[in-house]
N, C-alpha and C positions, 0 to 999 in steps of 0.2 A: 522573637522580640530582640534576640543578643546576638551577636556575631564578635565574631574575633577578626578583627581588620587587620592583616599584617605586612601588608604589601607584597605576597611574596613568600614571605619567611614565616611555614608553619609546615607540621609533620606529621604523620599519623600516629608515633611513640608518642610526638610532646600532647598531642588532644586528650591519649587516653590520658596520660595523667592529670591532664588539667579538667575532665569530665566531672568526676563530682566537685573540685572545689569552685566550677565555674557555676555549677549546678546552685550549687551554698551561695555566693556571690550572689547568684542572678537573682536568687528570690530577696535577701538586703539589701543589694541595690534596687529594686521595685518597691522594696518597703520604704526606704527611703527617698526615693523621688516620691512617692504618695503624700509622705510625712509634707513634704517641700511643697507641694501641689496644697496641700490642706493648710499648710500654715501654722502647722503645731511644732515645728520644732520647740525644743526648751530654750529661747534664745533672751538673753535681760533683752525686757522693752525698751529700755533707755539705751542699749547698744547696737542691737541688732534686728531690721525690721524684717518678717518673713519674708523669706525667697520668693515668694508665689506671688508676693502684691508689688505691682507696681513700683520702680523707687523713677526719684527724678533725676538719679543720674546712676551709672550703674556701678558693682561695689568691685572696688580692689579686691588684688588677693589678701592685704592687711587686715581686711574687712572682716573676712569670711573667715567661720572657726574650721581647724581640722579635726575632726573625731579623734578621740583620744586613742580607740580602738585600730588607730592606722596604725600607729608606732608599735603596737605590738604585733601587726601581722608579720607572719614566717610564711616564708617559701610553700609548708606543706597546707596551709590551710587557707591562703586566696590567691589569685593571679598575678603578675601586675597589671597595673592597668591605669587610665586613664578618666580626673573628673575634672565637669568642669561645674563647680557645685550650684554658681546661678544660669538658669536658662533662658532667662528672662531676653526674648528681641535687644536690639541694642540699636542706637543709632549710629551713621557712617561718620568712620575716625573715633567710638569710641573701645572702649576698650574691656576683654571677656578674662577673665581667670581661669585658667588652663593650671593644673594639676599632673602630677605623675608619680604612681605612689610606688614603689621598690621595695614589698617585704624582704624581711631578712633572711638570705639563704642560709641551708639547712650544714652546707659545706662551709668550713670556715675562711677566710680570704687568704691568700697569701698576704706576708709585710713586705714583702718585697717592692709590689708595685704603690703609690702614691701619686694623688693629683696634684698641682699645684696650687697657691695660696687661691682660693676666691675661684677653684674649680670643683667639678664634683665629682662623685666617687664612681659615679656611672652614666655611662656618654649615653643618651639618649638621643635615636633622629627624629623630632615631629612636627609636623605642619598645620595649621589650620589650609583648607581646603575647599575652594567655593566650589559648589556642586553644580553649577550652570555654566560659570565663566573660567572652575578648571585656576583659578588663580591660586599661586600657592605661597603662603606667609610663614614665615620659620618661626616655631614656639623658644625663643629665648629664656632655657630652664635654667632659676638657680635653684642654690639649695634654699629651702626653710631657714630662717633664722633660728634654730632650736639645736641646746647642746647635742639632743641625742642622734643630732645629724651628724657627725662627725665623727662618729663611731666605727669603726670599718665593718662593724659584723652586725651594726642593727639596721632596723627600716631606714630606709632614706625616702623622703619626700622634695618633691621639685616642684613649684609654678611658675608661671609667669603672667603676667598682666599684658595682653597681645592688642596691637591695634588695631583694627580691621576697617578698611578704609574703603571699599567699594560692597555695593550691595550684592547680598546674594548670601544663601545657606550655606554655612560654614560647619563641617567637621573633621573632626582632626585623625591625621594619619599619620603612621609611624612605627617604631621598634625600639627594643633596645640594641645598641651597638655593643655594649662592654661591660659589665659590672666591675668594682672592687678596683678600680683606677688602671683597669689591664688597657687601659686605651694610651695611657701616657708609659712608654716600654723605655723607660733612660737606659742609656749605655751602662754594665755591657751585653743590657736584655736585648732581643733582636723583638721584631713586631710579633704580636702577638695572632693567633688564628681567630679571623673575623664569623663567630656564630651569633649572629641576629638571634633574641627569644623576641615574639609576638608579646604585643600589649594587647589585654581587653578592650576595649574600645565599643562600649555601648550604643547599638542604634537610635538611643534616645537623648547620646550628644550630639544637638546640634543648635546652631545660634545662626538665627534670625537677623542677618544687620538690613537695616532697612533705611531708604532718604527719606526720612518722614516728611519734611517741609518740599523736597526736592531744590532743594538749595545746597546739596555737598559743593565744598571746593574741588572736588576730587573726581568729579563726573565725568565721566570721559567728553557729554555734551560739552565739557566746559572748560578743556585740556588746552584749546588752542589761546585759549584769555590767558594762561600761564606766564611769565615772564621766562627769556631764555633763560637753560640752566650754566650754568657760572662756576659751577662746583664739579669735580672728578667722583665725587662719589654721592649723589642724589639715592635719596632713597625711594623704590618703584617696585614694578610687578610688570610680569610677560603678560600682555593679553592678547587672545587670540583676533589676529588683522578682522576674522569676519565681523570683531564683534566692535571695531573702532568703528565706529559713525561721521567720520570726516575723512577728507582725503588725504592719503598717506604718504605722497611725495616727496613731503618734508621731512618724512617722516627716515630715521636708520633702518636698513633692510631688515624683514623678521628670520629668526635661527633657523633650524632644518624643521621646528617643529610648526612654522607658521606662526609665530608669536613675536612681537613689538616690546623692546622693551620701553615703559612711558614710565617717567618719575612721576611723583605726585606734588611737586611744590615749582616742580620748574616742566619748559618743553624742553626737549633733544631735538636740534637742528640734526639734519644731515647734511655734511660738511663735508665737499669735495677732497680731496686727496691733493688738486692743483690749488688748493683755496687755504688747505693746510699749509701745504707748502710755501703761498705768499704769505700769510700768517705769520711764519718762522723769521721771514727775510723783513719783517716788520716791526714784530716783538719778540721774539727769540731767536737772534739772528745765531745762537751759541747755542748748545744744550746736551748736557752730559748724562750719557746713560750709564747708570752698571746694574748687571743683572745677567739670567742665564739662558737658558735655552728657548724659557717661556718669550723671553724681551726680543731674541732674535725672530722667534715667529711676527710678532706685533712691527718690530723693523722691515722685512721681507716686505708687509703690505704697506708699509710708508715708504719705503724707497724705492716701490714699481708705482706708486700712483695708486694703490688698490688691485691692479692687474693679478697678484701671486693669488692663487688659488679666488679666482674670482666668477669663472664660469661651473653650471651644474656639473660637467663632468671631470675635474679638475677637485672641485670638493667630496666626489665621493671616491676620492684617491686616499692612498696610504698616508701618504706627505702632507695632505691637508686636512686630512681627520685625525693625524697621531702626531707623526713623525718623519721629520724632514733632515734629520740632519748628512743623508747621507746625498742629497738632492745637491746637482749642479747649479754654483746660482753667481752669476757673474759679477754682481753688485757691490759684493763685497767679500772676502774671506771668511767661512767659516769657523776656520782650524787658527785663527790667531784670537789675541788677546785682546787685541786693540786696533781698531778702526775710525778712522777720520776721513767721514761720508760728508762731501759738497751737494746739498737739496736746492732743487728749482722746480718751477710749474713745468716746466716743459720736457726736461731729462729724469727726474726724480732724481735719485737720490745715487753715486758710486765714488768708493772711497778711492782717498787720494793716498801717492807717496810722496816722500822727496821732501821741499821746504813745506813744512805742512804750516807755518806761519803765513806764506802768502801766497798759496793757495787759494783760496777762496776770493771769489770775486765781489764785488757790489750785488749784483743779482742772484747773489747764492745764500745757504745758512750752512751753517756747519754743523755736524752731529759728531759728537766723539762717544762710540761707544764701546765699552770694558766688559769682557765678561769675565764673569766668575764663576764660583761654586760655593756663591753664600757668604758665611765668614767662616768658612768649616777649615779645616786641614787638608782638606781632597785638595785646594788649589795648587797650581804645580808652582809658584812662590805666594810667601805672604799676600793674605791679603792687602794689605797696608802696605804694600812696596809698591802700588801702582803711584801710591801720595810719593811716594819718598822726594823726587824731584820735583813735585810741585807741579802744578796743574794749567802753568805758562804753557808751555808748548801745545797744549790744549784749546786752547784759547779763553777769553774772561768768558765763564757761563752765565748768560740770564736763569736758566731751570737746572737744575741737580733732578736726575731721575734715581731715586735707590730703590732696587726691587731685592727683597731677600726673603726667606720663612719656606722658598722651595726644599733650598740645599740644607739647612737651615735644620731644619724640623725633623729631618732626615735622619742625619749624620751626628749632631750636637748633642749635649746636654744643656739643659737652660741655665746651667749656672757658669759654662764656658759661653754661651753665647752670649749669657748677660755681658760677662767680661768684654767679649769683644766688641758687641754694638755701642756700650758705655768708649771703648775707644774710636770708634766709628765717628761716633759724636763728637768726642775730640778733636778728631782731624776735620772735619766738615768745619767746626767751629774756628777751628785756625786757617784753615786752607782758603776757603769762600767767603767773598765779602757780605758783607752785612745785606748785602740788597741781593743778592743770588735767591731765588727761590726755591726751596728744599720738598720736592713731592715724594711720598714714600708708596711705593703700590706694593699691596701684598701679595700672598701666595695664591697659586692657583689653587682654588674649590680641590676638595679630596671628598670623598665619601663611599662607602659601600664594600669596600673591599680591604686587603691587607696586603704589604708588597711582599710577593712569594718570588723575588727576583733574588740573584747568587749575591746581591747587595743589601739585602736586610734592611733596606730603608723605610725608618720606625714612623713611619707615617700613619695618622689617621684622622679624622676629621673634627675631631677635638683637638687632638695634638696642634693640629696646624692651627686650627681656629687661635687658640693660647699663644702660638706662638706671634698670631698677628697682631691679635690683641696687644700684647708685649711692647711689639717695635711702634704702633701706633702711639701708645701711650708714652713711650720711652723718649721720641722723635718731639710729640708734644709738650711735654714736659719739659722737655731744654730748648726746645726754640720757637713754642707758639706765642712768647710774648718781644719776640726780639726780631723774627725775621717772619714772613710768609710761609707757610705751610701749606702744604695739600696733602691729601690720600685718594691716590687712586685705586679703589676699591674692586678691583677685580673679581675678589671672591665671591664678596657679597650678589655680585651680578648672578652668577651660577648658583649662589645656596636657593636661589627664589624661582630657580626655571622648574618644571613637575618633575619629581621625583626620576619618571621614567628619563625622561631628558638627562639628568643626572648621574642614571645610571650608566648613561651611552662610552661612558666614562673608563668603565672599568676593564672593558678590552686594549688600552693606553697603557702601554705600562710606563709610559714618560709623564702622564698625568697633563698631556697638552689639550688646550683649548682647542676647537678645532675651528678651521676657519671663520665660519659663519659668527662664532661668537667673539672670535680674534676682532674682527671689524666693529662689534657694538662696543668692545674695551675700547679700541682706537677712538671711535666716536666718542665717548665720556670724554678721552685726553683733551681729543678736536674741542670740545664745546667748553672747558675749562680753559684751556689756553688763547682760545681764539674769540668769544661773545664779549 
């Protein structure tokens, strides 16, 4: 009746220990879903209606009590594991309370390590998981509102309230990544060793979403009524090409896994490469990149037209699934700082020298793109010395592209990096005129592993997450009331592709997209800049 779901990451040492206390577990947990089944919890009548009857609409995790007896679990007498306390069907778009409970281990934690304000003490990966359509939804864990969460050495408890928005049996997969904040390694800690523990995860969570009326907004029958999407970061899900019921023409190519990414409030046109390009010489005839190795791969395939890594045998190359930097590419220079690329429908995209003022013709756009190494120190000058002369010879930008949280997350500590994006802002705000539009793209997806490189890059998939979080909010805060904003949300693209897909990841040790998802990023840019 029980299994231990872990994706992966389980041992025959870790089982036997876990044998009798999963043993103890397994017959409480069946006594308690009974209890739930019969309707007898002790619950006041006037708060809480039993789990087992019907509600008309389904409960928060506010709703829901926690057993007092979690906070006291230790390490040696339950697993961790995973509830989700009502089971009750749900209907599509609403939303199930997802659980993760952390007894307190038996070792005591280092102080060394610390999460950040409104982070948690242990990086947890898990997904709600349709079991037909394979779609996979990230469980957005906080902590509990409760002081004895905050403890480093007691239980911690996590939910979230998750949305689930296409039909089909959902349950949830996942691990823990870190305990005791070892996921967040600040300078002059180096990364920590990635040991996954399995979470319990009972065969008898699982939830029900269902189109009762058959009326979702969100049905894929119903996908092409959508208005274009307008936005660089729509919120969606991969779903497998067999299972879209309309023709897919329109539609962005699917990854290496077969799978389409579709938003759920808006369509994804697919937007030629020559139709980008007149796009640019219409409404962004200017547009300034800075960013690192990631932004050079996403260039590559705007200034051949899409041609770079475009055919099957071409993407199952080194260059197109990791790493390109050592690739001949005549388009533009690799090895400098600064490039000022003339875009058309019919040449694509190759950078210019000499009077780079006039340069550029009527039928062209201009891309000036910078790269960096974040706002770290690694850069071989200031970063802020690209501004020093002012962004004339540049030329006026319609779009500011700032991509950073690579190098970033890596290299920094958060209270130098505060420092420096707080001046970031600064110069944006003096430099660019009031109508210039400011898009911030985050970091690329991390997950699964820990960098064992002679660079000690303290990366992990909380860490970066934080650090996105940060610049998103940071970017918004000073200028979502005064100028145009976007976020081109990169990550979020890859935290929602399956697990496996995710994993494909971790033989990268540059942490690059590889082509096929390079082009659905591209696309998001395409359908924001240009619908």
């Amino acid at each position: 009746m029980f299994s231990v779901r872990s994706i992966g990451f389980s041992s025959l040492r870790h089982k036997r220990k876990l044998a009798i206390p999963l043993i103890i577990f397994s017959f409480m947990f069946v006594f308690y879903g009974l209890a739930q089944l019969a309707g007898l919890q002790d619950y006041n009548a006037d708060t809480w209606a039993p789990l087992a009857l019907k509600q008309s609409q389904p409960l928060k995790c506010s709703q829901l009590p926690i057993p007092e007896h979690y906070w006291a679990g230790k390490r040696s007498e339950m697993p961790l594991f995973v509830e989700i306390p009502s089971l009750q069907p749900i209907n599509v778009g609403d939303t199930v309370c997802v659980r993760v409970i952390i007894p307190a281990n038996r070792v005591k934690a280092s102080v060394v390590f610390a999460p950040f304000p409104d982070t948690p003490w242990d990086s947890i990966l898990l997904d709600m998981v349709g079991n037909s359509t394979g779609i996979s939804v990230p469980v957005e864990l906080k902590r509990v509102d409760d002081l004895r969460n905050y403890g480093i050495n007691n239980a911690h408890i996590y939910e979230a309230d998750v949305q689930l928005r296409d039909a089909d049996l959902y349950r949830p997969e996942g691990y823990l990544e870190y305990r005791d904040a070892k996921w967040n390694a600040e300078a002059p800690l180096g990364p920590q060793p990635f040991m996954p523990e399995p979470l319990f995860i009972s065969d008898l969570l699982a939830i029900d979403v269902q189109d009762k009326d058959k009326q979702s907004p969100f049905s894929l029958s119903r996908y092409m009524e959508l208005p274009v999407c307008t936005e660089s970061n729509p919120e969606g899900r991969w779903v497998s090409i067999d299972d879209i019921p309309f023709d897919t023409s329109s539609l962005p190519p699917p990854d290496n896994h077969n799978r389409v990414w579709l938003p759920y409030d808006c369509r994804l046109l697919r937007i030629s490469y020559q139709s980008f390009a007149q796009c640019l010489i219409s409404k962004y005839p200017t547009v300034h990149f800075f960013g690192d190795s990631n932004m050079r791969r996403a260039l590559k395939k705007i200034t051949t037209l899409g041609e770079w890594c475009s055919t099957p045998q071409e993407q199952a190359s080194g260059r197109c699934l990791c790493e390109d930097h050592s690739e001949p590419f005549p388009r533009f220079n690799l090895n400098i700082r600064d490039a000022h690329i003339n875009m058309d429908p019919t040449n694509g995209g190759w950078a210019q020298t000499g009077d780079l003022v006039h340069t550029r013709h009527a039928n062209q756009s201009r891309i000036y793109a910078h790269r960096w190494d974040g706002l770290t120190e690694n850069n071989q000058a200031p970063w802020w010395a690209v501004f020093g002369a002012g962004m004339e010879r540049n030329g006026h930008a319609q779009l500011v592209i700032i991509s950073l949280t690579n190098w970033d997350a890596a290299f920094s500590t958060r209270s130098f990096y505060a420092w420096e994006l707080n001046r970031l802002l600064d110069i944006i705000e003096n430099v660019y005129d009031p109508r210039t539009e400011i898009m911030v793209r985050t970091g690329q997806y991390y997950c699964c592993r820990h960098d064992e490189s002679r660079t000690k890059r303290r990366y992990s998939r909380l860490r970066n997450k934080a650090f996105d979080s940060y610049i998103v909010d940071a970017f918004t805060e000073r200028f979502n009331s005064t100028r145009k904003l976007s976020i081109w949300d990169v990550s979020a693209l890859s935290e929602r592709r399956p697990l496996e897909a995710r994993k494909e990841s971790i033989s990268c040790h540059a942490n690059h997209a590889r082509a096929e998802i390079i082009e659905i990023e591209n696309q998001l840019l395409f359908n924001h800049m240009c619908n």
